[in-house]
C-alpha positions, 0 to 999 in steps of 0.5 A: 363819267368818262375820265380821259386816259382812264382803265374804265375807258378803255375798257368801255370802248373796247366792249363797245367795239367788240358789239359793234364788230358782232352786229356787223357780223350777224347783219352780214350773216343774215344777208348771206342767208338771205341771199342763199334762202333766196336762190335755193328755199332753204328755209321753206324746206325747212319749214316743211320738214318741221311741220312734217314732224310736228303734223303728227303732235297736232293730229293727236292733239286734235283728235279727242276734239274730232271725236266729240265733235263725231260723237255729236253729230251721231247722236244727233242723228241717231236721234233723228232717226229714232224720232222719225221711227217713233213717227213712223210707228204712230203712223202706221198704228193710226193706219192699222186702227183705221183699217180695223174700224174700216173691217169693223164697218164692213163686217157690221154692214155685211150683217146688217144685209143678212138680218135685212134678207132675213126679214123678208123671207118672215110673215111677222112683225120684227124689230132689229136689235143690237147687242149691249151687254152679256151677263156675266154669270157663268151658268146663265146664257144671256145677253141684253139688248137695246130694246124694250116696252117702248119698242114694243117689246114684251117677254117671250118673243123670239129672237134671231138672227140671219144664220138662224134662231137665238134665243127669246125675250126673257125680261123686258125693261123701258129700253132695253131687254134680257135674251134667253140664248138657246144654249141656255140650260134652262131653255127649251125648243120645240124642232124639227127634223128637217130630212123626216119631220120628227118632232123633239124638243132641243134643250140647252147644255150650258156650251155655247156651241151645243145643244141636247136632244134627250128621249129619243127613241132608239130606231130613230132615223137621225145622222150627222148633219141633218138640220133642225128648225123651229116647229111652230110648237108652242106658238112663240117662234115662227115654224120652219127657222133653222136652229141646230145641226146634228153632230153625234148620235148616241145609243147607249146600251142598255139605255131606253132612249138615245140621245143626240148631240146637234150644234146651233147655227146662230153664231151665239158666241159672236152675234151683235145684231139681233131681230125680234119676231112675233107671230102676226101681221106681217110689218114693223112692232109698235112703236119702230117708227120713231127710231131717230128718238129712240136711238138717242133715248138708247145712250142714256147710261143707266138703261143696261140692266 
């Protein structure tokens, strides 16, 4: 409570006078600054140049941010492009078994035309065969193949294919049979020499790639090169197929017979098409007709052996 004359009163109204004296004095400054940032920007400049120091604290607030944000956007699309490769190499894998089914295919067709040419240049029955499996015993040459008794098949029949003679039928089952290669150490064929008609007897050496001529006489007239077909001996294969080239000729000394090394022209190692042969009529083995039930009868498993 103001009580007049009092020291409590005047001291209010001079500490009333004294804020009142200075908000004049700051409302006066502010127009004067005012008035003077109107004409020459002061502030602007100002403005400008605090943001011009502080810039710099901004970026290196804000860079750890950028480089997350960087780091996403590389990651993104390193995996993009990862995803697109893989996409790529699945691809071009798919591309590449194609092509191999595409030269599988061909090489099958190619083989097929062979053993076709070989039938014609045959005065016998004969029955195309495929190859199933391969026995497995190091010592025994054999293959098994997809026909048998109801293809009319029986043992001993020859069998060859378009580069020359294979071997012969050894065990016959319902549908499938056992194939005695050439190369077989247990197998015999009577030859020929082509070049002079000496007759002898090839005899397998266990390699896949040779075979033996054994006792031979010692002046004999055979070189390198010279081709040995089929004799006709023996009454199982037709006379005159090809069989084996010579490759070496030994004259042991002091030996009473030389001995010749010859290499079979059949691919014995790579066939899968066969033909089986027997000496008759010219036409297709009984029971070659029905082939479309045949081939389904062939897929039932169990019919390897």
């Amino acid at each position: 409570m103001n009580i007049p004359g009092s020291t409590y009163s005047s001291a209010s109204t001079a500490e009333l006078a004294g804020r009142t004296a200075r908000l004049m004095l700051y409302a006066l400054l502010a127009v004067i600054l005012m008035t003077l940032d109107f004409r020459g920007r002061h502030v602007e400049r100002l403005r400008a140049l605090t943001f011009g120091l502080a810039e710099p604290v901004f970026l290196v607030i804000e860079s750890p941010f950028r480089l997350v944000v960087s780091l996403r956007a590389s990651l993104r699309d390193h995996q993009g492009l990862l995803d697109e490769r893989n996409q790529l190499e699945r691809a071009l894998r798919e591309s590449e078994a194609r092509l191999l089914l595409v030269d599988e295919l061909a090489e099958e067709n190619a083989e097929l035309r062979e053993l076709l040419d070989a039938t014609d240049q045959l005065e016998s029955r004969f029955l195309t065969a495929e190859l199933r499996n391969i026995d497995l015993n190091p010592y025994s040459h054999r293959v098994f193949i997809n026909r048998g008794t109801r293809h009319g098949l029986r043992q001993g029949l020859a069998v060859i294919e378009s580069a020359g003679v294979v071997g012969q039928v050894d065990q016959v089952a319902g549908r499938s049979a056992t194939v005695i290669l050439i190369s077989d150490p247990d197998h015999a064929l009577p030859v020929r020499l082509q070049r002079t008609g000496l007759r002898t007897i090839a005899y397998g050496s266990g390699q896949i790639d040779e075979l033996r001529l054994t006792d031979l006489p010692m002046n004999v007239d055979l070189e390198p090169g010279d081709v040995l077909v089929t004799s006709g001996l023996g009454g199982r294969f037709p006379a005159g197929l090809p069989v084996a080239e010579v490759v070496e000729v030994q004259r042991p000394t002091g030996e009473a017979f030389a001995v010749a090394r010859v290499r079979p022209l059949a691919r014995l190692g790579s066939i899968r098409h066969l033909l089986v042969i027997e000496l008759e009529a010219p036409g297709p083995l009984p029971g070659l007709a029905p082939m479309a039930e045949d081939e389904a009868a062939d897929n039932l498993p169990g019919e390897d052996a």
